[in-house]
MMTF fields as JSON, N, C-alpha, C and O atoms, coordinates in Angstrom:
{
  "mmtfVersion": "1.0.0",
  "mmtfProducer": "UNKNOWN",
  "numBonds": 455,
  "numAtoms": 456,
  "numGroups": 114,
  "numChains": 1,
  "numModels": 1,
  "chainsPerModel": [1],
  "groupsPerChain": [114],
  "chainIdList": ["A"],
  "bondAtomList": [4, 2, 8, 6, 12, 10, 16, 14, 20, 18, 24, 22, 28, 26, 32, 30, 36, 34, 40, 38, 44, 42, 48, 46, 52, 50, 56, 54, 60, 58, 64, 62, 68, 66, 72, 70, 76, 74, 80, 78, 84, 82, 88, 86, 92, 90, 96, 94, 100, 98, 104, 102, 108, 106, 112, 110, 116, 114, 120, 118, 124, 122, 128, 126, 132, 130, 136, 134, 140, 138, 144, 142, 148, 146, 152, 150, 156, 154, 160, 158, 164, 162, 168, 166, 172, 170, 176, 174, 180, 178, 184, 182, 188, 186, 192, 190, 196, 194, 200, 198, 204, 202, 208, 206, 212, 210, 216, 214, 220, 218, 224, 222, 228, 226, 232, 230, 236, 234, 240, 238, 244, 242, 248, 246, 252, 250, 256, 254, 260, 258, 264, 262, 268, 266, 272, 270, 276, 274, 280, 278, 284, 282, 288, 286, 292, 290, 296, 294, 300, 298, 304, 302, 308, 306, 312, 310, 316, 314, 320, 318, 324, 322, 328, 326, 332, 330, 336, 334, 340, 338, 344, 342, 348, 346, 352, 350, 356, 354, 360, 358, 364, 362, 368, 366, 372, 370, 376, 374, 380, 378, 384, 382, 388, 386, 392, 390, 396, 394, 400, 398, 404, 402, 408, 406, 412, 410, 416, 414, 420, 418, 424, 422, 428, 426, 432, 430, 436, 434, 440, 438, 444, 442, 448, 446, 452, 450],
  "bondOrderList": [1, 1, 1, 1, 1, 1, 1, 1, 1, 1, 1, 1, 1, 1, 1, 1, 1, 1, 1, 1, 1, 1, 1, 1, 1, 1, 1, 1, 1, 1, 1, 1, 1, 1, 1, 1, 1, 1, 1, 1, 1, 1, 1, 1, 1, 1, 1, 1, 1, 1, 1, 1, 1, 1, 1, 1, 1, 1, 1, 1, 1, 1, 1, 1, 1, 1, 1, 1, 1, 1, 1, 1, 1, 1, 1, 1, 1, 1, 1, 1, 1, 1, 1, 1, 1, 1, 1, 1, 1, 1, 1, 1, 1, 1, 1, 1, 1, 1, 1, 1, 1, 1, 1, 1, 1, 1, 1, 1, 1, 1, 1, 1, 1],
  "groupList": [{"groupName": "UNK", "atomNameList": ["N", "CA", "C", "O"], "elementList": ["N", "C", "C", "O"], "formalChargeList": [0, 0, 0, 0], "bondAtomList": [1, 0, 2, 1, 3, 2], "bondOrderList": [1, 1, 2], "singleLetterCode": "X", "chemCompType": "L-PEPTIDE LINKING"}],
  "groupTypeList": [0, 0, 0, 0, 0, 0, 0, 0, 0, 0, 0, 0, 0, 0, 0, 0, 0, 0, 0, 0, 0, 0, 0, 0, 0, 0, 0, 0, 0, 0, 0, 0, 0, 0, 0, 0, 0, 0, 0, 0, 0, 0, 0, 0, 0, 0, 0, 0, 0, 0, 0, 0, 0, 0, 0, 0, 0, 0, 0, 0, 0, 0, 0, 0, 0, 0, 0, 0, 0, 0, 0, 0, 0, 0, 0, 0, 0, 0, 0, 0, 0, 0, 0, 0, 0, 0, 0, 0, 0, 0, 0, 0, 0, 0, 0, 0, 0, 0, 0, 0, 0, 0, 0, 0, 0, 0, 0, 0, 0, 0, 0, 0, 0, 0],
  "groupIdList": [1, 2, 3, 4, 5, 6, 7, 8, 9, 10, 11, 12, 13, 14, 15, 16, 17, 18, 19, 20, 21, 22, 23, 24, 25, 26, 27, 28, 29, 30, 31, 32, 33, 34, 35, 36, 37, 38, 39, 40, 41, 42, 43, 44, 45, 46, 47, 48, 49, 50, 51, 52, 53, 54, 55, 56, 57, 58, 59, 60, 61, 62, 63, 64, 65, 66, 67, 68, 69, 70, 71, 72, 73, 74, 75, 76, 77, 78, 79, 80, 81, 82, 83, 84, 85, 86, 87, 88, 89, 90, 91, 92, 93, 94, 95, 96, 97, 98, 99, 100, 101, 102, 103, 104, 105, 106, 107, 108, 109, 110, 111, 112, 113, 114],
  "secStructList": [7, 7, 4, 4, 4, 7, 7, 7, 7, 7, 1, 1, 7, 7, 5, 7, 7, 7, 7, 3, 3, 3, 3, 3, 7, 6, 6, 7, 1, 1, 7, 3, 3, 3, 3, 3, 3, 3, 3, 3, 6, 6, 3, 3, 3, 3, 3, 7, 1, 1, 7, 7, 7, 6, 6, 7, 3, 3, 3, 3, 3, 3, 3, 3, 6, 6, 3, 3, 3, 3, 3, 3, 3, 3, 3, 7, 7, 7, 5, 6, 6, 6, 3, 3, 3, 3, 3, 3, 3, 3, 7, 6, 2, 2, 2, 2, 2, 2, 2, 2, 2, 2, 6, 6, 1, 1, 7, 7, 7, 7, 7, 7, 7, 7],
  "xCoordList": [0.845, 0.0, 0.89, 1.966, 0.714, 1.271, 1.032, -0.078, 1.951, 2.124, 0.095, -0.871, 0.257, -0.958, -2.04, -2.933, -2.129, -3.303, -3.848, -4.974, -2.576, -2.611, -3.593, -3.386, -4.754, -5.649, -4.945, -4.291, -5.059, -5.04, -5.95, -7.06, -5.785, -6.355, -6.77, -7.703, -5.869, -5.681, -6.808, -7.431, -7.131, -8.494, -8.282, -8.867, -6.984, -6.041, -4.644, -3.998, -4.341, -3.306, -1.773, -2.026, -1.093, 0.246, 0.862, 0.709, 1.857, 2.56, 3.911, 3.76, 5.52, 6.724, 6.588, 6.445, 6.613, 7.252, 7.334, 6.628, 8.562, 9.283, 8.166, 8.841, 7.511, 6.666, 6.834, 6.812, 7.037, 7.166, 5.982, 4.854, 6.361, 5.02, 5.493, 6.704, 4.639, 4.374, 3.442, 2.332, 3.518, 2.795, 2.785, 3.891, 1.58, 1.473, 0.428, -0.632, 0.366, 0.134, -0.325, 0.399, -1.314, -1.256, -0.083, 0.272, 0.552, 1.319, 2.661, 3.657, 2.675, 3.955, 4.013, 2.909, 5.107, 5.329, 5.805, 5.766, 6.318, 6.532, 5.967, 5.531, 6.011, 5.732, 6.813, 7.695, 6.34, 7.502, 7.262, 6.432, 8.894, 8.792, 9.566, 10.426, 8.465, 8.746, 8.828, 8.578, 9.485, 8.974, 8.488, 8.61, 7.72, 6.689, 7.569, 8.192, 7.592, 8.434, 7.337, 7.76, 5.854, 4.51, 3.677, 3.707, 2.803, 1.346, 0.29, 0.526, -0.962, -1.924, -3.193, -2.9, -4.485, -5.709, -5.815, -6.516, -5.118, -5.894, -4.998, -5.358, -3.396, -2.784, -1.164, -0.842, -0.106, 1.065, 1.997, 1.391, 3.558, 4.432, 5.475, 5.927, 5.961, 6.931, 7.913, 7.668, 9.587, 10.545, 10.903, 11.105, 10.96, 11.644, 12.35, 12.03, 13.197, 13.931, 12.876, 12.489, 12.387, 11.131, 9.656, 8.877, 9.289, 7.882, 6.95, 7.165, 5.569, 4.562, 3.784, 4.29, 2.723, 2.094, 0.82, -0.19, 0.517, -0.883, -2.047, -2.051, -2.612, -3.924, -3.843, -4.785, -2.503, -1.992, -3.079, -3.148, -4.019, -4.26, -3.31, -2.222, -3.407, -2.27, -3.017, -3.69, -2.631, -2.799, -1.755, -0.605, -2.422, -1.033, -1.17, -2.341, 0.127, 0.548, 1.357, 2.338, 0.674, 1.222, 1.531, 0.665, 3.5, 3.889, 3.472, 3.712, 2.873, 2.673, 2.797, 1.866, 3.839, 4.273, 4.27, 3.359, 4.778, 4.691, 3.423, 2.976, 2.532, 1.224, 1.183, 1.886, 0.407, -0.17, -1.368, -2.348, -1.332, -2.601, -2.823, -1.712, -3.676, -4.293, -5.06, -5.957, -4.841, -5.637, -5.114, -3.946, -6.646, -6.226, -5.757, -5.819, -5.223, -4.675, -4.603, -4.673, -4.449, -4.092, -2.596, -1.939, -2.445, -1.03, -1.822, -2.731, -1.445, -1.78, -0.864, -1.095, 0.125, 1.086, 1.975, 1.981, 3.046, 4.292, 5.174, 4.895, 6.462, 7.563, 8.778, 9.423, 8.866, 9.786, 11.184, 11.31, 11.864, 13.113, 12.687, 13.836, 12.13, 11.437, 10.694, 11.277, 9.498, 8.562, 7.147, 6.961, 6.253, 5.026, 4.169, 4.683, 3.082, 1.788, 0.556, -0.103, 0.731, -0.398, -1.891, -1.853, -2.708, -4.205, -4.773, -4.757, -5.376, -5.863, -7.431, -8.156, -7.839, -9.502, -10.547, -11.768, -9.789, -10.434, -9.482, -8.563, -9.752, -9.473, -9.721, -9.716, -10.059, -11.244, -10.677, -9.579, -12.228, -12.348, -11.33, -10.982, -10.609, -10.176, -8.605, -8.2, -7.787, -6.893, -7.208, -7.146, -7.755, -8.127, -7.86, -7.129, -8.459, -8.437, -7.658, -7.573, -6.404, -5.081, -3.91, -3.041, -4.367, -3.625, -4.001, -3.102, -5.228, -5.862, -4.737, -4.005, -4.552, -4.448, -2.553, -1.773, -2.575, -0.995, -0.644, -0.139, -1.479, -1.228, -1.754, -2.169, -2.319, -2.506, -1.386, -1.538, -0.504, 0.305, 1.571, 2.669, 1.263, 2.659, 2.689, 3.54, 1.146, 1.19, 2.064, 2.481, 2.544, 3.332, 2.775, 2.444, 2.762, 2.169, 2.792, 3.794, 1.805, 2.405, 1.853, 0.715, 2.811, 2.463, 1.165, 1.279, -0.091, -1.318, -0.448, 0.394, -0.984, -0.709, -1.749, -2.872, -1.391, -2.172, -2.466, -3.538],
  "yCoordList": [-1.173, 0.0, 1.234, 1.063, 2.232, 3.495, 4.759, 5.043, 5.334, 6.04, 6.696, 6.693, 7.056, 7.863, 7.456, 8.24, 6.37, 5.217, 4.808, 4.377, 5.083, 4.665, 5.795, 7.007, 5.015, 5.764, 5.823, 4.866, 7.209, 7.869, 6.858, 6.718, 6.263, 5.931, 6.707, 6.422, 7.74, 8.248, 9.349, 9.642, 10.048, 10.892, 12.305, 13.284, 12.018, 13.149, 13.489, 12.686, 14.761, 15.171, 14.483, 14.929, 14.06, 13.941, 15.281, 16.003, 15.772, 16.714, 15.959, 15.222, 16.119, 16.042, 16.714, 17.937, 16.131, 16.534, 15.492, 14.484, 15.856, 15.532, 15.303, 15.413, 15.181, 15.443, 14.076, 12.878, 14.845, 13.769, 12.98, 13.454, 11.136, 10.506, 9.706, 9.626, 9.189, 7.889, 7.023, 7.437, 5.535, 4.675, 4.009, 3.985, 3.181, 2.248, 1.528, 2.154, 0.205, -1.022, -1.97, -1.84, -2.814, -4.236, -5.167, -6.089, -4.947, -5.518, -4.942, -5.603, -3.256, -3.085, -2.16, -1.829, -1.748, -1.359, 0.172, 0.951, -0.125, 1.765, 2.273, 1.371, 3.587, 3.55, 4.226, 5.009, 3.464, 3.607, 4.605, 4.887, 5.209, 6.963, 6.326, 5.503, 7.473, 7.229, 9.048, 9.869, 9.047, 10.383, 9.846, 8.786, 11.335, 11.083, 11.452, 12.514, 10.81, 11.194, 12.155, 12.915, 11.749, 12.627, 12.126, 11.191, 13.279, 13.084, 13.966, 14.98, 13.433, 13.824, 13.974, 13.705, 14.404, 14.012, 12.607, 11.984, 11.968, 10.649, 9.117, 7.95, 9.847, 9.323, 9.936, 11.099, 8.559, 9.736, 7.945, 6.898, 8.203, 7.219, 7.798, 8.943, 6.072, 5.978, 5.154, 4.115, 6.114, 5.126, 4.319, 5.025, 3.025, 2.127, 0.714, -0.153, 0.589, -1.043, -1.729, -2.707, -1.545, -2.411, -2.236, -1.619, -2.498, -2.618, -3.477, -4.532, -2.48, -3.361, -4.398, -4.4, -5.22, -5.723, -5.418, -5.648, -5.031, -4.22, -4.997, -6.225, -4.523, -5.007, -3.998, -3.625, -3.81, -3.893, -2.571, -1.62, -2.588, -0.984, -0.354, -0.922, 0.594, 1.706, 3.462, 4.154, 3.701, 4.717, 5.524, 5.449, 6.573, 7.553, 8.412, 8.758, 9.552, 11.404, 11.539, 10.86, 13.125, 13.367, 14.907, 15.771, 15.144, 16.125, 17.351, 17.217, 18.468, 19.031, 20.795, 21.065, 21.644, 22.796, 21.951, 21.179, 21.574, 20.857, 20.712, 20.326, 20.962, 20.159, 18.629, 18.195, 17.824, 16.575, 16.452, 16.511, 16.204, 15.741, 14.422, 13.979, 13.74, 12.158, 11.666, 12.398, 10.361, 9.421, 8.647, 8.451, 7.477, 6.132, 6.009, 6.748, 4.604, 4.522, 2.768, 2.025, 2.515, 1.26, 1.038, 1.973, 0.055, -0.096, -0.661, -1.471, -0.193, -0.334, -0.898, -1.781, -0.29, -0.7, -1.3, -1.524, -1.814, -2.838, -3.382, -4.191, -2.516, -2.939, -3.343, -2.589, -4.102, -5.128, -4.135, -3.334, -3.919, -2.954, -1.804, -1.74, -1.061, -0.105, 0.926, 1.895, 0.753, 1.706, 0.726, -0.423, 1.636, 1.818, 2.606, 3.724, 2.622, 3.644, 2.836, 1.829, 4.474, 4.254, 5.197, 6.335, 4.658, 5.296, 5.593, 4.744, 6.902, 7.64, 7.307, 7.753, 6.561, 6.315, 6.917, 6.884, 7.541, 8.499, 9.696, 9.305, 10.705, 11.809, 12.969, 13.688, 13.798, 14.681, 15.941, 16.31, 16.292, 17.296, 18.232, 18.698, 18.783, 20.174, 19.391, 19.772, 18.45, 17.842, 17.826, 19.053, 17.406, 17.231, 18.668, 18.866, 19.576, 20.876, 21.359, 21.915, 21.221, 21.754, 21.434, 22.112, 19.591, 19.022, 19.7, 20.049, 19.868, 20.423, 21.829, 21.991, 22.602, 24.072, 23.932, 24.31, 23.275, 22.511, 22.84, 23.752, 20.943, 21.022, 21.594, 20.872, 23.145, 23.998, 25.209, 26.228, 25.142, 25.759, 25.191, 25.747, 24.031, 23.775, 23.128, 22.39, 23.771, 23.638, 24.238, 25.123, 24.035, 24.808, 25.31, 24.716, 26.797, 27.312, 27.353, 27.915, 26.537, 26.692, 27.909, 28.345, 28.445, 29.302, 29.191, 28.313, 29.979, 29.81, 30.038, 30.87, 29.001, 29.131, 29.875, 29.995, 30.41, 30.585, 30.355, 30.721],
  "zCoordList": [0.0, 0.0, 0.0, 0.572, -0.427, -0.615, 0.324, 0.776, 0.517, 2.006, 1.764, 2.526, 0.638, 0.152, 0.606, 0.929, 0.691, 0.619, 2.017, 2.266, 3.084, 4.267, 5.132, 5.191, 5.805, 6.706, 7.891, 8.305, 8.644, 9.64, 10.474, 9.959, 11.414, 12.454, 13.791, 14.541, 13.907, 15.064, 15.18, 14.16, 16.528, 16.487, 16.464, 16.0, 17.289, 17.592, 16.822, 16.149, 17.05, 15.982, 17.123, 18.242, 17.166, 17.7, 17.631, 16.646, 19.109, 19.166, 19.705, 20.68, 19.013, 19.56, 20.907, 20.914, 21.906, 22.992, 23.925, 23.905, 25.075, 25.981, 27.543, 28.567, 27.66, 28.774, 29.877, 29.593, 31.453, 32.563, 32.642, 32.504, 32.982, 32.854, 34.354, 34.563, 35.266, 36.018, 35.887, 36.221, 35.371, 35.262, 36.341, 36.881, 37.143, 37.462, 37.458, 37.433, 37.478, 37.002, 38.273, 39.26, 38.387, 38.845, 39.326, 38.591, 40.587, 40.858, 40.904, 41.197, 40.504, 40.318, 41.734, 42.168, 42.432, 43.5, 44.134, 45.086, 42.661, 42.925, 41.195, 40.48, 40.685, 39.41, 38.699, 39.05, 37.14, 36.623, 35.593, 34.729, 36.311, 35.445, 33.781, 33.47, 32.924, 31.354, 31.543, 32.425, 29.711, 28.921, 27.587, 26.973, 27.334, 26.645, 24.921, 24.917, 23.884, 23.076, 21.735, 20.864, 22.017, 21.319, 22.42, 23.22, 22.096, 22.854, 22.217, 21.561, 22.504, 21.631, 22.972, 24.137, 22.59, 23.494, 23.377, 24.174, 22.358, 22.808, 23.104, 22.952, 23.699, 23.987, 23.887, 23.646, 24.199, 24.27, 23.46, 23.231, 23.216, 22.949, 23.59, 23.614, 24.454, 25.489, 24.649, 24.037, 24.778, 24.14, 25.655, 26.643, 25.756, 26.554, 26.507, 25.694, 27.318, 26.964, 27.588, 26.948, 28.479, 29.65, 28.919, 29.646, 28.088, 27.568, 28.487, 29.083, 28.383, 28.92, 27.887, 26.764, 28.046, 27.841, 26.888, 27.554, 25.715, 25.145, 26.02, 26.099, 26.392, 27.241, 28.876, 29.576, 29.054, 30.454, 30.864, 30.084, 32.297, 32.621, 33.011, 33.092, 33.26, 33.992, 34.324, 33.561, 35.524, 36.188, 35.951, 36.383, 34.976, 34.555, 34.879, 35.03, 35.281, 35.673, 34.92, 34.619, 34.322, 33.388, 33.889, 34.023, 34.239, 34.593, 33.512, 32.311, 34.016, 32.668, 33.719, 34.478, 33.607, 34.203, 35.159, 34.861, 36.241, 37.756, 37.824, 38.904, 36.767, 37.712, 37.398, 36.485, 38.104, 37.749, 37.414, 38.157, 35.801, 34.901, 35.722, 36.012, 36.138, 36.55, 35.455, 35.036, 34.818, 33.755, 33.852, 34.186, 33.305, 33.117, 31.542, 30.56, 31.835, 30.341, 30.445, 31.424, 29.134, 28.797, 27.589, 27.13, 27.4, 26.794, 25.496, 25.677, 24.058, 23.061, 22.059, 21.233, 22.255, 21.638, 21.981, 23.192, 21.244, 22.144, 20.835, 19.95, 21.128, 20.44, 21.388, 22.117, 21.285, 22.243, 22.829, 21.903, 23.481, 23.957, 22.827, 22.391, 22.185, 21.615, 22.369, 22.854, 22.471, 23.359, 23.513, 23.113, 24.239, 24.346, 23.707, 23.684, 23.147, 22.924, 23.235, 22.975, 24.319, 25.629, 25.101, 24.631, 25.251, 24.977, 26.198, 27.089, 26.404, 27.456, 27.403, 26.514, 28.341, 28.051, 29.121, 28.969, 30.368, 30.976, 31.977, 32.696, 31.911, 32.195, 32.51, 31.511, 33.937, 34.668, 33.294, 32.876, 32.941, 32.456, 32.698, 31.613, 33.754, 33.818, 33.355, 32.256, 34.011, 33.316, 32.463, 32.378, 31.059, 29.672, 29.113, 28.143, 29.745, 29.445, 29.079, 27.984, 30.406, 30.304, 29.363, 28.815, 29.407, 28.158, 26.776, 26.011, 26.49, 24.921, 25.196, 24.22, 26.069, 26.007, 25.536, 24.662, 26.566, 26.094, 24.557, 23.903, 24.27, 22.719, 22.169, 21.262, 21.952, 20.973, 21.187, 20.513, 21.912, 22.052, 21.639, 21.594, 21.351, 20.593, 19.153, 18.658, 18.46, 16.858, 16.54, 17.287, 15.568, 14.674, 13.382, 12.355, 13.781, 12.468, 10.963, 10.52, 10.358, 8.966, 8.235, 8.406, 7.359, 6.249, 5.244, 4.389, 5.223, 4.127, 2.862, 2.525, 2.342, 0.538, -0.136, 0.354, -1.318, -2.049, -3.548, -4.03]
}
């Protein structure tokens, strides 16, 4: 299939950035700090050697100015010593908020053609 051809799955636009994360999980004991390498409203991608499980839940914070965003999430993706992409499936309104305000602040404006 041709790059052309390939559907967008995603709901949300992806933004490059660096953002502090803590996961934890079922059984795990302390949580485990990631960064975020994109994130979007409707999720973020973690580069790591320690991959979780796709199915796995997880209770995520998402450092964002020193505050803590709180959401759940699940593990979607899974590339072996690679990363994670984690999907955000609930998240209090005013966190959500702040994340949207976030990523509209770090579009990058392109030039109108004409």
């Amino acid at each position: 299939m041709s790059p052309d051809r390939v559907q967008e799955r995603r709901k949300f636009p992806r933004v490059k950035s660096a953002l502090a994360l803590e996961l934890r999980y079922a059984g795990c004991t302390a949580p485990v700090r990631a960064t975020t390498s994109e994130i979007s409203l409707g999720g973020c991608y973690i580069e790591t050697m320690f991959t979780l499980d796709v199915g796995t839940k997880l209770d995520v914070v998402i450092w964002l100015d020193g505050q803590k965003l709180i959401a759940k999430g699940v593990v979607a993706t899974r590339y072996p010593q690679v990363g994670n992409g984690i999907d955000i499936i609930d998240m209090k309104p005013e966190d959500r908020a702040k994340l949207e305000a976030f990523l509209k602040s770090q579009e990058v404006q392109l030039p109108k053609r004409f």
